[in-house]
C-alpha positions in Angstrom: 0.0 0.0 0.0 1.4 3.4 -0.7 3.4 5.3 2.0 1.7 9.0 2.4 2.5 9.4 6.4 5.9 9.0 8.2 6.5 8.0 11.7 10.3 8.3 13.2 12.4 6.9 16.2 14.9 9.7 17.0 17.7 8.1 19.0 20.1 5.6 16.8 17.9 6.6 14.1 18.5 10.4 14.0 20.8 10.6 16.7 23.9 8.6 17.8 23.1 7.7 21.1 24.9 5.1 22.8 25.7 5.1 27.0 28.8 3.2 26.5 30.5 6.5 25.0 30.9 8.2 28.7 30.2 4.9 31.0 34.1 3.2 29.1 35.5 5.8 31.3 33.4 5.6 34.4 33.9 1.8 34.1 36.4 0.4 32.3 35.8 -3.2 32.7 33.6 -4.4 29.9 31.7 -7.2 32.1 30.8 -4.9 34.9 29.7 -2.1 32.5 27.2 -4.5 30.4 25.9 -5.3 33.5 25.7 -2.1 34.8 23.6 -0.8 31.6 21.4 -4.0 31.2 20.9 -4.8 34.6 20.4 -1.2 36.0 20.5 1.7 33.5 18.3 0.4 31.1 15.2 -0.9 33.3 15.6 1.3 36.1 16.9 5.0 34.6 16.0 4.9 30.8 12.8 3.1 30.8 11.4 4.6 33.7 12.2 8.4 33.2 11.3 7.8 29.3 7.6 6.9 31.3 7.6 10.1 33.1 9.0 8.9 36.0 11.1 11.9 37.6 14.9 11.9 37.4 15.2 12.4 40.9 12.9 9.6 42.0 14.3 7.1 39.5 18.2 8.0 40.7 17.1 7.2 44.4 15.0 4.0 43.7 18.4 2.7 41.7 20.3 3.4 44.4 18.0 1.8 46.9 18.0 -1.6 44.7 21.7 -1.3 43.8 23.7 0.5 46.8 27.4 -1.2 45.3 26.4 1.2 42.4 25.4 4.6 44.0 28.3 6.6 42.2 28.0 5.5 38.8 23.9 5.9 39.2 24.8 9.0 40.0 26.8 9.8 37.2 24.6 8.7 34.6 22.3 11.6 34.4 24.8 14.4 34.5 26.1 12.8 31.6 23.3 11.7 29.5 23.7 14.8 26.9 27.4 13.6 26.4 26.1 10.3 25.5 24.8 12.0 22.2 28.1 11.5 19.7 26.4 13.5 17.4 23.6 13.4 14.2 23.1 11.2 11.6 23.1 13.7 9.0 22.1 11.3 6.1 19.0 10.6 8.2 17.8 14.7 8.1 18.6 14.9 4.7 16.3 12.3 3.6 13.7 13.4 6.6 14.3 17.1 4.8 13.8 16.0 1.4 10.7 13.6 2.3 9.3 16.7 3.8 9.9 18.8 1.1 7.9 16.1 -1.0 4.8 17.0 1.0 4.7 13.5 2.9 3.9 14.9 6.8 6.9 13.8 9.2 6.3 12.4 12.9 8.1 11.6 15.7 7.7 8.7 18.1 10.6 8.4 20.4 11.2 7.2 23.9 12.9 10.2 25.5 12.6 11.9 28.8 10.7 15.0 29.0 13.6 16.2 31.7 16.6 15.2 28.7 14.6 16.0 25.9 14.4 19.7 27.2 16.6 21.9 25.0 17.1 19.2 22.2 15.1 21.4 19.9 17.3 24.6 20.2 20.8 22.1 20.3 19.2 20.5 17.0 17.1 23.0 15.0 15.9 20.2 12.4 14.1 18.7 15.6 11.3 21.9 15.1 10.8 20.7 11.2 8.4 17.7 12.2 4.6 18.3 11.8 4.5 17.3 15.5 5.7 15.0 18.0 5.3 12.4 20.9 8.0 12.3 23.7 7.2 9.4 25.5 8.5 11.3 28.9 5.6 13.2 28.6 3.0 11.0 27.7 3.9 8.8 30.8 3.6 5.6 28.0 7.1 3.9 26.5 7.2 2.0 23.4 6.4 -0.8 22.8 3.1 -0.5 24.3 0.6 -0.7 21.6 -1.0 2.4 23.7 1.4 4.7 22.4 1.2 3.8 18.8 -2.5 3.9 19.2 -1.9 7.7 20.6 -0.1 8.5 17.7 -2.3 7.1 15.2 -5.2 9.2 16.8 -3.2 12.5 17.2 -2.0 12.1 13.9 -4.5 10.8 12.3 -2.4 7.9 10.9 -3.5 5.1 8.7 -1.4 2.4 9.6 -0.7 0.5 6.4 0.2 4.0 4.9 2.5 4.7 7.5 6.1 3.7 7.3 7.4 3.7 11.1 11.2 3.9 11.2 13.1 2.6 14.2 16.1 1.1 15.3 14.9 -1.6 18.0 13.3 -4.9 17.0 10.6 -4.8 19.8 9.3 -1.7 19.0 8.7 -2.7 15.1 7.5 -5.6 15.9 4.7 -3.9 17.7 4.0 -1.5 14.9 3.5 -4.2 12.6 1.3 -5.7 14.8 -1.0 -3.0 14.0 -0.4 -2.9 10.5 2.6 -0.3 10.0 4.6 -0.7 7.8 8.3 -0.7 9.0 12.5 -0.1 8.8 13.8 -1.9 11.7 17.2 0.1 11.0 20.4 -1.4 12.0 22.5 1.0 10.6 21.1 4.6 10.1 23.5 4.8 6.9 21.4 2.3 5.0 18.8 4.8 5.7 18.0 6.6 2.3 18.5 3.2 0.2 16.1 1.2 2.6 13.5 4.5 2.4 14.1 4.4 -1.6 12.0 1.0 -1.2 9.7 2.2 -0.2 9.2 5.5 -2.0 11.0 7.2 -4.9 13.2 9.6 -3.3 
């Protein structure tokens, strides 16, 4: 079915995003640190301040469950802005040039409301979608089907003529469950050839 709508991930899709570039430092053993982000910075920071849970509260419930790991908990939010390595600037030139085709833009991204603030002014291109959902804010985290069916209603999506773009396998597979069409992109380069399959572009 033809795309007319698109629906985008931001981090590892538009944004390189990856913990490891700060936490190598804070811990340089590899085994500890994949524990540390798995076992505790995934489950308890990231996916609980990306559902609207406060910074604060989520630090000191960490800490609570992992005491061994107070300083590092502690360090992680200072840092979070530093563990954006930059943009993927093949991604906004095809999200530019899909837009400047007339085919509305989205974004659906698991962020923080508290992190997210100030994005927008760092990254101007950020202001260029027709609109957005910050999952922080909505107090819903992909891949609940809730938050896809929020975006279909504020966006008035049609799912099968909706190409969702994003770089974890859960989350597509829960937009294909209710009929998106999908990138599950593994390497943002691969972006504009994997779009060009979709559309002509």
């Amino acid at each position: 079915m033809k795309i007319t709508k698109f629906l985008f991930d931001l981090g590892n899709v538009f944004f390189d995003w990856d913990p490891h570039y700060v936490f190598k430092n804070i811990i340089p053993d590899q085994t500890k640190r994949e524990y540390f982000m798995n076992t505790i910075a995934f489950p308890h920071l990231d996916m609980r301040c990306d559902a609207g849970v406060k910074i604060d509260d989520a630090v000191k419930d960490a800490i609570k469950n992992f005491p061994n790991y107070e300083n590092e908990i502690k360090q992680y939010y200072p840092n979070h802005r530093n563990m954006v390595n930059g943009v993927y600037q093949d991604t906004v030139d095809i999200f530019r040039k899909i837009k400047s085709s007339g085919y509305p833009c989205y974004v659906l991204s698991n962020w923080s409301d508290e992190t997210y603030e100030g994005m927008e002014d760092q990254h101007p291109f950020l202001k260029e979608f027709d609109d957005k959902i910050i999952s922080g804010r909505e107090f819903l985290v992909k891949p609940d089907p809730e938050i896809y069916k929020l975006a279909i209603s504020r966006f008035n999506l049609t799912p099968e003529q909706t190409l969702f773009i994003d770089d974890r396998i859960e989350n597509i597979e829960a937009a294909q469950s209710l009929g998106f069409q999908t990138i599950h992109l593994t390497d943002p380069l691969t972006i504009k050839s994997q779009i060009a399959n979709h559309i002509i572009v």
